[in-house]
C-alpha positions as CSV (number, residue, x, y, z in Angstrom):
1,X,27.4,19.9,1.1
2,X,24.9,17.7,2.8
3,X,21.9,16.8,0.7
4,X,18.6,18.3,2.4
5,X,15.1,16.5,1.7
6,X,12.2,18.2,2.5
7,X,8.7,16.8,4.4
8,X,5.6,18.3,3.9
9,X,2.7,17.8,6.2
10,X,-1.2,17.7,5.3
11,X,-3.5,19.7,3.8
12,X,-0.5,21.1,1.6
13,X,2.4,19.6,-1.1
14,X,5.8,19.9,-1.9
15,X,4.9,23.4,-3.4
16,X,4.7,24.5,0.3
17,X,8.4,24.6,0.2
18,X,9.1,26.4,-2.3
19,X,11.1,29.4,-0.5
20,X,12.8,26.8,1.2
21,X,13.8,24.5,-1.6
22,X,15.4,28.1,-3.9
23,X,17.0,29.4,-0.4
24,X,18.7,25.9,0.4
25,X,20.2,26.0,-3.3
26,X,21.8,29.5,-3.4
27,X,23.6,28.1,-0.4
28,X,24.8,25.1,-2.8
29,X,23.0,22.0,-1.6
30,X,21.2,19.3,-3.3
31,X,17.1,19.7,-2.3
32,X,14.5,17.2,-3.1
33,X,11.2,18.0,-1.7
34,X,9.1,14.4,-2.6
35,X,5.3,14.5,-2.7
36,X,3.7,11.5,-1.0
37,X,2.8,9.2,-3.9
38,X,0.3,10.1,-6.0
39,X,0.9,13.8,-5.1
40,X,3.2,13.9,-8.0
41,X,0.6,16.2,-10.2
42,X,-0.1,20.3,-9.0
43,X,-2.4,21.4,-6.5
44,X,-4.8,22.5,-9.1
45,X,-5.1,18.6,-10.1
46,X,-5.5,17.1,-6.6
47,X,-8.1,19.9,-6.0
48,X,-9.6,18.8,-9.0
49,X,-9.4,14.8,-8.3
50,X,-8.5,14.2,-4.7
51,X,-8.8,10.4,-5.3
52,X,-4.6,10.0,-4.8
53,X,-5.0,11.9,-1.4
54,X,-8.0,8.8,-0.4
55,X,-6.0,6.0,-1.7
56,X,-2.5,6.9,0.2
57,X,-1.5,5.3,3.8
58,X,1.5,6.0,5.5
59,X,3.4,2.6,5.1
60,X,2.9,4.0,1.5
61,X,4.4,7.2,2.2
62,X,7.0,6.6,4.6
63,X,8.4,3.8,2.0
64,X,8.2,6.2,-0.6
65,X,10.0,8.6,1.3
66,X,12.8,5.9,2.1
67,X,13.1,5.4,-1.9
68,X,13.8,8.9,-2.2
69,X,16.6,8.6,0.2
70,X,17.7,5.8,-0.6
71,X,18.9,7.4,-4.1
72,X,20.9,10.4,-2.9
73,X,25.0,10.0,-2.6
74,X,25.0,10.8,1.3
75,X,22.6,10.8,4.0
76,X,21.0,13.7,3.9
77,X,19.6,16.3,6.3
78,X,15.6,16.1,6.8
79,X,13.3,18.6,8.0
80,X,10.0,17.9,8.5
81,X,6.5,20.4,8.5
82,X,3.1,19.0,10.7
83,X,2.6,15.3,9.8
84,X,6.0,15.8,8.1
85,X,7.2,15.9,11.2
86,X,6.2,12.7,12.1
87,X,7.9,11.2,9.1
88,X,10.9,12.7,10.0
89,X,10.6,10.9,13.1
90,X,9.9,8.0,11.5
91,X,12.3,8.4,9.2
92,X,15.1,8.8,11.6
93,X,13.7,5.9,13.8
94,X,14.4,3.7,10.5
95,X,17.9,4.7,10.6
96,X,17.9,7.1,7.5
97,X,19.2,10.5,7.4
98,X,22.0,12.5,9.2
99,X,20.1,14.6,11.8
100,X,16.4,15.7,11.4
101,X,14.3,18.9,12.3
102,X,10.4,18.4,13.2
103,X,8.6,21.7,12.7
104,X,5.4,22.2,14.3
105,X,5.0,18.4,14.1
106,X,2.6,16.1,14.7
107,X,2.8,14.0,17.0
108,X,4.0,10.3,17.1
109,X,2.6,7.0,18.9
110,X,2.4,7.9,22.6
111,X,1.8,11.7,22.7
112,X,-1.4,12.1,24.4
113,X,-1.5,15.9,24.8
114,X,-4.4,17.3,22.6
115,X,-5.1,21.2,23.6
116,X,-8.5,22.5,22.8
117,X,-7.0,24.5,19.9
118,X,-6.0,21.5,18.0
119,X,-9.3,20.1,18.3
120,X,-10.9,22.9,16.7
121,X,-8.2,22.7,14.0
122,X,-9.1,19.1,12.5
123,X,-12.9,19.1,13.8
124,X,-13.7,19.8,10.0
125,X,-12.2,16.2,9.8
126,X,-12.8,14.6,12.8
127,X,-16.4,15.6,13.5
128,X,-17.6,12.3,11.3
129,X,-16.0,8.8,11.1
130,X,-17.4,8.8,7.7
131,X,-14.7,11.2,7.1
132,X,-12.0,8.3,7.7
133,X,-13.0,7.2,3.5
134,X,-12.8,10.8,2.5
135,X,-10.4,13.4,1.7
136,X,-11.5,16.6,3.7
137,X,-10.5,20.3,2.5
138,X,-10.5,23.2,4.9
139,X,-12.4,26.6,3.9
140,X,-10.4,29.8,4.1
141,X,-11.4,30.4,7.9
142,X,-10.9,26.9,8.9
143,X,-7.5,27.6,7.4
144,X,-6.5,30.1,8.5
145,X,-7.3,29.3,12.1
146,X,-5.4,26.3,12.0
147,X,-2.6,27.3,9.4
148,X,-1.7,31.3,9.2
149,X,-3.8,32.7,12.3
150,X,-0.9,34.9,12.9
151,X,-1.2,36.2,8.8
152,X,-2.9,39.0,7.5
153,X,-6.3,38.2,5.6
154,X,-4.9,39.0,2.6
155,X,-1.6,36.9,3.0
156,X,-3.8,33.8,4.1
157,X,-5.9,33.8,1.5
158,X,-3.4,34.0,-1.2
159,X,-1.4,30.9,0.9
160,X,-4.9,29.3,0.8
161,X,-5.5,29.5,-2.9
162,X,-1.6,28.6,-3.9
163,X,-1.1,25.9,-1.1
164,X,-4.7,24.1,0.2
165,X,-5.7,20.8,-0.7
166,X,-8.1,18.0,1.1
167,X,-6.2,15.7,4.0
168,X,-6.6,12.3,4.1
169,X,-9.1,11.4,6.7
170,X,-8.0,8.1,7.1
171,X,-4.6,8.9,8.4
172,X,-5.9,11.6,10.8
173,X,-8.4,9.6,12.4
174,X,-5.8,6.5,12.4
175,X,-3.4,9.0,14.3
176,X,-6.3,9.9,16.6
177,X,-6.8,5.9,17.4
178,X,-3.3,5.1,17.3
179,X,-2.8,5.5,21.2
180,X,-6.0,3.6,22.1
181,X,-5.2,0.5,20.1
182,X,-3.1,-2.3,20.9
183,X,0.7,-2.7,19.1
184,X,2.4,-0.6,17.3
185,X,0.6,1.3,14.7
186,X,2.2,3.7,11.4
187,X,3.6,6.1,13.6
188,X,5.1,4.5,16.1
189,X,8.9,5.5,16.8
190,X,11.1,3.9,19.5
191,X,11.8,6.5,21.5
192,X,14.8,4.7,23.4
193,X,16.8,4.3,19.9
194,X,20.2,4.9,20.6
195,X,21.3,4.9,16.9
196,X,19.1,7.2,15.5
197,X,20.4,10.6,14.1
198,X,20.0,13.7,16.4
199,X,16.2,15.6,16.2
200,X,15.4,19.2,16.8
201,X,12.2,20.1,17.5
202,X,11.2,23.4,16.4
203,X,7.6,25.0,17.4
204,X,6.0,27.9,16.8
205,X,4.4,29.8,19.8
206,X,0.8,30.7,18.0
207,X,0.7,27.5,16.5
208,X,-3.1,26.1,16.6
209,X,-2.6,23.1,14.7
210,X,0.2,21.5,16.9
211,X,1.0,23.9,19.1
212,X,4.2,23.9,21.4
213,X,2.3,21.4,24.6
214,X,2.6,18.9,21.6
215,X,6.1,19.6,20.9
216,X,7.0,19.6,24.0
217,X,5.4,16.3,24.9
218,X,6.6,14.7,22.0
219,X,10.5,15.6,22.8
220,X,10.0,14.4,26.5
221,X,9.4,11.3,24.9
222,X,12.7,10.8,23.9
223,X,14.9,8.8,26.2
224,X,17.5,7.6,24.0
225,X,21.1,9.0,24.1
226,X,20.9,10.4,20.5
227,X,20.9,14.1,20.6
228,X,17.4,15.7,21.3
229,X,16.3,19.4,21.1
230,X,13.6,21.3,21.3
231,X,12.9,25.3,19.9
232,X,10.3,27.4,19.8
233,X,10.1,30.6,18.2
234,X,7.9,33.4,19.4
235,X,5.3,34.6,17.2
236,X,4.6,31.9,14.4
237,X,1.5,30.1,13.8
238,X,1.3,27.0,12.4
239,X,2.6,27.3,8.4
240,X,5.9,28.7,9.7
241,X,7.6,28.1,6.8
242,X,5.5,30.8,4.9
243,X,5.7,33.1,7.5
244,X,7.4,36.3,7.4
245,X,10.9,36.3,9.3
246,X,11.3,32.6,7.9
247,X,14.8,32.6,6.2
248,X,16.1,33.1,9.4
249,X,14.8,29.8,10.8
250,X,15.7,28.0,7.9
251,X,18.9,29.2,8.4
252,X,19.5,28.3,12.4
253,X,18.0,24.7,12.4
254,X,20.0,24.2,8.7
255,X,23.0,24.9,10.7
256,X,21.8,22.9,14.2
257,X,21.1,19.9,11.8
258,X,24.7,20.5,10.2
259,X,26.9,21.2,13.5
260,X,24.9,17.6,14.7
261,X,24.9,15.9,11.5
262,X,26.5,11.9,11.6
C-alpha cells in the first residue's frame, strides 16, 4: 500500500485532515499529515502565539516537507489543499512523490488569473503591506466567504472554531509579487518537467478562494509529457475536504493517484 502524505494549505493545520487521515487508514495505508514547522503544537496554541506562523517561509516549509518524505519506505502519494497545493506542485517539480493531487490549489509562478472573488477572499491580508510582518486571522464571515460559503452557518462556524488560525502575510503577499519580479521565486515549478510524477487537479465549482479559472490556468500551464489532469466537482466551496459528500472524492483522486502512481 502506497504511503499517502497529506498538504495542508493556510489559514488551517494538519487537523484539517483529520477525516482524511482516519478514512485513508481503514483502507490500510501509512498517512502522515506534517505541519509546516513550527505548526507542530494545536490550533488553540498558534491562536494563542502566532509567532511560528510570522517566522515561517516556504524554502522552510517545502524543505521540511521533503524531510518528511524523505523518511517513508516508498514514495508516497501527495495530495495537496490551497497553498498545499502549491507544495505539491513543488514537491513533485523536485522529483518526490509517486503522483500528486492539487485541491483547490493555489497557484504557482506564472498563473496570472486572479477573479474578483479571490480578491475579496485575502483582502483581509492584502489590504496593507504592513500585513507582509504579520500573521492575519480571518473572522467568521470572512471565513466563511472564502472557506465554507457553500456550509450552513452552523457547520462553518463549528469548522471555524476547530480549524482557523492567522496566515502568514509574508508568503501571500510574496505569492502576489512573485509574477512581477524578476527570477524564479519560492513557488516557481518548471512546467516543461518531463520527469515529474503525474498531477491531478481537482477544483471545486463554488470555490471563492481559488476558484476553478485558477485551476484551470494553472493545469494549462503544464506542457510537459508527465500526465496532467484536471477535475472539478460541482457544488464545493473552497474547504472541500470538510464538506459533506467528501469521502467520495477522497476516494476517486486516491485511486486516479494510484492507477498513475510511478
Amino acid at each position: 500500500m502506497k504511503p499517502i502524505v497529506l498538504v495542508h494549505g493556510f489559514w488551517v493545520t494538519p487537523r484539517s485532515w483529520e477525516n482524511w487521515i482516519a478514512h485513508y487508514e481503514a483502507k490500510g495505508h501509512r498517512v502522515i499529515a506534517p505541519g509546516y514547522p513550527g505548526f507542530e503544537v494545536e490550533v488553540e496554541a498558534l491562536n494563542a502565539d502566532p509567532t511560528p506562523i510570522v517566522n515561517v517561509t516556504v524554502p522552510q516549509i517545502i524543505a521540511h516537507l521533503e524531510e518528511q518524505i524523505r523518511a517513508l519506505p516508498e514514495p508516497p502519494i501527495i495530495i495537496g489543499h490551497s497553498a498545499g497545493g502549491a507544495f505539491t506542485q513543488i514537491l513533485l517539480d523536485h522529483g518526490y512523490g509517486a503522483a500528486g493531487v492539487a485541491m483547490n490549489s493555489a497557484p504557482t509562478e506564472g498563473v496570472r488569473v486572479v477573479p474578483l472573488s479571490q480578491v475579496k477572499s485575502t483582502f483581509p491580508v492584502l489590504k496593507s503591506p504592513g500585513n507582509r510582518h504579520k500573521a492575519v486571522g480571518l473572522t467568521l464571515e470572512q471565513w466563511k466567504y472564502a472557506f465554507t460559503n457553500t456550509f450552513t452557518d452552523e457547520e462553518s462556524k463549528a469548522l471555524y472554531e476547530r480549524y482557523h488560525i492567522p496566515a502568514n502575510g509574508g508568503i501571500l503577499w510574496g505569492s502576489v509579487l512573485a509574477n512581477f519580479q524578476p527570477g524564479h521565486q519560492d513557488t516557481w515549478v518548471d512546467y516543461h518537467n518531463d520527469n515529474r510524477a503525474p498531477l491531478l487537479f481537482v477544483s471545486g465549482s463554488e470555490d471563492h478562494i481559488m476558484p476553478p479559472e485558477i485551476q484551470r490556468s494553472n493545469h494549462k500551464h503544464y506542457k510537459s509529457d508527465t500526465v496532467t489532469e484536471i477535475r472539478e466537482y460541482q457544488g464545493y466551496a473552497h474547504l472541500l475536504p470538510a464538506q459533506k459528500g467528501w469521502e467520495q472524492i477522497a476516494d476517486e483522486v486516491l485511486d486516479w493517484a494510484l492507477r498513475h502512481a510511478r
